[in-house]
ROSE-47698 format. One record per residue (C-alpha): x, y, z. Coordinates in steps of 0.1 Angstrom, whole numbers, plus 5000, padded with zeros to 4 digits. Example, Ala and Ser with C-alpha at 12.3 -4.5 7.8 and 13.67 -1.06 7.14 Angstrom:
2
512349555078/513749895071/
//
This chain:
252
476654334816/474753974806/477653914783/480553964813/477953714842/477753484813/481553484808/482253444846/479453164848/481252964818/484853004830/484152954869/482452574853/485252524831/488152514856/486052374882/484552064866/486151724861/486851544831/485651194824/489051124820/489751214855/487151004878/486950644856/489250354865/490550114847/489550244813/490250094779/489349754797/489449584764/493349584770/493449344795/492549064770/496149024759/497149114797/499648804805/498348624840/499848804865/502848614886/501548564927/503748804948/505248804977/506849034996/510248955007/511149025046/512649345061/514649435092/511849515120/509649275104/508049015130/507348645117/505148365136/507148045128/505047725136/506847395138/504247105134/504946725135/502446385146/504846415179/504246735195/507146655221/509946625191/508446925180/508647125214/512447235212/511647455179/508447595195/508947985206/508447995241/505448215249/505248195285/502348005288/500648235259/498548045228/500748105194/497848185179/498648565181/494648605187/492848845203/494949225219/498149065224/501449205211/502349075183/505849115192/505948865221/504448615198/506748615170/510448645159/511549005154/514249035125/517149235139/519049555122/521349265107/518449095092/518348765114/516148615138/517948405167/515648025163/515347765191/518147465183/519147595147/520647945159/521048255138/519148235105/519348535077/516148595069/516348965051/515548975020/513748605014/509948525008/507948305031/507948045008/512048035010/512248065047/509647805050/511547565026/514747675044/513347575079/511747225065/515047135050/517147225088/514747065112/514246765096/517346665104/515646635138/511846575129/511646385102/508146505096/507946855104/505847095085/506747445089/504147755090/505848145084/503548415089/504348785089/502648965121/503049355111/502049365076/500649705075/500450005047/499750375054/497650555031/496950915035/495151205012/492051224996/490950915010/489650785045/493150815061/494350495081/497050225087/495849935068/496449565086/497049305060/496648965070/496748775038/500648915033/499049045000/497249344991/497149554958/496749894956/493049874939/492249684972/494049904996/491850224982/488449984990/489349915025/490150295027/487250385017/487550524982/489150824961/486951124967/486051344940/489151544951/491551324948/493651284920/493650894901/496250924878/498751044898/498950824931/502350804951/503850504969/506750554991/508850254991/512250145012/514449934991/517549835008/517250065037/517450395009/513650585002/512250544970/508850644950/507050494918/503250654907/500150474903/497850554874/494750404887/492550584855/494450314828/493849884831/498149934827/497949974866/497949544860/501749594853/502849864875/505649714898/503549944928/500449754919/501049504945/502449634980/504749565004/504949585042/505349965055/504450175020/503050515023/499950554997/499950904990/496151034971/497151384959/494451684959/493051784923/493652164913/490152204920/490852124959/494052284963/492252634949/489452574971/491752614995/492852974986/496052894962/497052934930/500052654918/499352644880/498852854846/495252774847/494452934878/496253274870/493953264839/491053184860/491853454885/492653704859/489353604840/487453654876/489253994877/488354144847/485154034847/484154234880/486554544868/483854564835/481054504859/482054824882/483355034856/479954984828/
//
């Protein structure tokens, strides 16, 4: 009878512990010392995508004419107000309609090329123009085994590492190696997985995000049987194991 509690006691730890493996980040650090500097992203922009486009110059009235009216509001963006009264919403076409210039494409470029784009048009006008882009509605969705919430970005960058922090964490429950992002390329849904357990996360193309992905933190086994199912080899053996080990108990 000590020899079947003892085998119940060693099998229920068994498939209910986790592995080293399973809970470290970035192991085998020592790989990152050949890691090649990583290039600065930047997301491109998307249709539904709202941009804050500041025109500067030393003569605020030749400037005026490229300024979006606001009625009356600061274009600042600050405090509860929409941001899509303060910005320049990009149309199912991928344009924005601009004071003076007209229709501009803007799908599919950086800020850096819509900035250099814009310098290069108005100064036709003001000779001295400096031109500000800004993206309003940078946000990314996480969900799972993680403090679930719709992440503002305000720096137009944000890795995934980063995204977890301000999420509060992986719990114990939540699977590292085997994190989905949900991406839309060219209006079509597409995936990639983050192995967040490995310092090769540096060169995953879903390390850094972009505007509207859905971070995905999977449940371990351990979490999903907790919750009364059975998906895998491991816990019919388990279950089996359980079984038999009760059946010797009642029948000795």
């Amino acid at each position: 009878m000590k020899k079947n509690i003892v085998l119940l006691l060693i099998s229920a730890l068994f498939f209910s512990c986790s592995t080293k493996k399973e809970i470290l980040f970035f192991q085998n650090p020592e790989n990152l010392e050949s890691l090649e500097k990583m290039k600065n992203f930047e997301p491109v922009f998307e249709v539904n995508d709202i941009l804050h486009i500041k025109v500067s110059s030393m003569n605020e009235e030749v400037a005026a004419p490229f300024q979006m009216n606001t009625g009356g509001q600061s274009q600042g963006g600050g405090g509860q107000q929409n941001p899509s009264l303060m910005g320049y919403m990009v149309d199912v076409d991928g344009n924005i309609q601009f004071p003076v210039i007209g229709k501009i494409s803007v799908e599919g470029k950086s800020r850096s090329e819509l900035e250099s784009f814009l310098t290069e048009e108005i100064r036709n006008y003001v000779t001295d123009a400096v031109i500000a882009v800004r993206l309003l509605n940078f946000r990314v969705v996480v969900l799972g085994e993680t403090g679930q919430s719709v992440v503002e970005v305000e720096n137009e960058q944000i890795s995934i590492p980063e995204l977890l922090a301000k999420a509060g964490g992986i719990t114990y429950d939540g699977k590292r190696d085997n994190i989905l992002v949900i991406r839309e390329i060219d209006g079509e849904k597409t995936y990639g997985r983050v192995d967040m357990t490995t310092s090769d996360v540096f060169k995953n193309p879903y390390y850094f995000l972009k505007q509207n992905d859905i971070v995905y933190v999977e449940p371990t086994y351990r979490k999903v049987k907790s919750a009364g199912f059975i998906t895998s080899y491991t816990g019919l053996i388990s279950l089996a194991t359980t079984i038999f080990g009760i059946v010797v108990l009642i029948t000795r």
